[in-house]
ROGUBA-402176 format. One record per residue (C-alpha): x, y, z; residue number from 1. Coordinates in steps of 0.2 Angstrom, whole numbers. Layout:
// ROGUBA-402176
<node X="X" Y="Y" Z="Z" n="NUM"/>
...
// end
This chain:
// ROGUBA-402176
<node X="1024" Y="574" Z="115" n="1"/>
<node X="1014" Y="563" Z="129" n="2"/>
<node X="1031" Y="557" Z="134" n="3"/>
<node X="1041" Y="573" Z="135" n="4"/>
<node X="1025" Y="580" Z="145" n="5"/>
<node X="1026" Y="566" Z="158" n="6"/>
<node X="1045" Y="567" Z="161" n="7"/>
<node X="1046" Y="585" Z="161" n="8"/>
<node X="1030" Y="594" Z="163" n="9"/>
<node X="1020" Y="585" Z="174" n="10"/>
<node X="1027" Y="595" Z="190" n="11"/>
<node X="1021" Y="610" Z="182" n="12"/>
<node X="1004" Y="604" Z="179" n="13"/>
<node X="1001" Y="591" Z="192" n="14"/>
<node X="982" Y="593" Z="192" n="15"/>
<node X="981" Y="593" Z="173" n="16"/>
<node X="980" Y="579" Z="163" n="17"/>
<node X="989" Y="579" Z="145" n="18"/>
<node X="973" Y="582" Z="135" n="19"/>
<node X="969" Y="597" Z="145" n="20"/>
<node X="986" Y="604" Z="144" n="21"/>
<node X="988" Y="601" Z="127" n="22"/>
<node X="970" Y="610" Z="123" n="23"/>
<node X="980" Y="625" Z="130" n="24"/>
<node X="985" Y="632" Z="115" n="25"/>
<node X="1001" Y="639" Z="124" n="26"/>
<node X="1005" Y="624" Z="132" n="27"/>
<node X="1004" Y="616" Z="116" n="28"/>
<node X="1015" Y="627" Z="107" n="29"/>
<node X="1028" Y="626" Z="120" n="30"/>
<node X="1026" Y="607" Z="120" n="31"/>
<node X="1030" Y="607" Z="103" n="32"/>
<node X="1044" Y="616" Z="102" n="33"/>
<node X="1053" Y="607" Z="115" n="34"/>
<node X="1052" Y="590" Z="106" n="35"/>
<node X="1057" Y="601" Z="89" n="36"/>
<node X="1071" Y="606" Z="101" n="37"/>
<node X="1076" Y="588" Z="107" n="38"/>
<node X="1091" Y="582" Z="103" n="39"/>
<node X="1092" Y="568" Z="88" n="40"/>
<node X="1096" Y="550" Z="97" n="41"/>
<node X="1112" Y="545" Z="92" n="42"/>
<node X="1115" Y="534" Z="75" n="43"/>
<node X="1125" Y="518" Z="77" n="44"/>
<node X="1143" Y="519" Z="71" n="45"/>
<node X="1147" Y="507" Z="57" n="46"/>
<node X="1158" Y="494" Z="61" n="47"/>
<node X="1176" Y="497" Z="53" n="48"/>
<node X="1185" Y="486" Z="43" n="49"/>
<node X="1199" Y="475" Z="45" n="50"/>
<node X="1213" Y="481" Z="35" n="51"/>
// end
């Protein structure tokens, strides 16, 4: 959440620092729906065999 915070939230919330964003108990709830809401990273693709 810390990371998502900095990348994307810190413009809002410049003078804030994470811990007293996240003791905002909205802030916290919409922190955490926004990493719930990330995309998955993408899985490597098995290599295919040689027929």
């Amino acid at each position: 959440m810390r990371a998502v915070f900095d990348r994307q939230w810190r413009r809002w919330h410049p003078a804030r620092s994470y811990e007293e964003a996240v003791a905002d108990p909205l802030t916290h709830r919409l922190l955490l729906l926004t990493v719930q809401h990330l995309p998955a990273p993408p899985t490597p693709r098995k290599p295919r065999c040689k027929r």
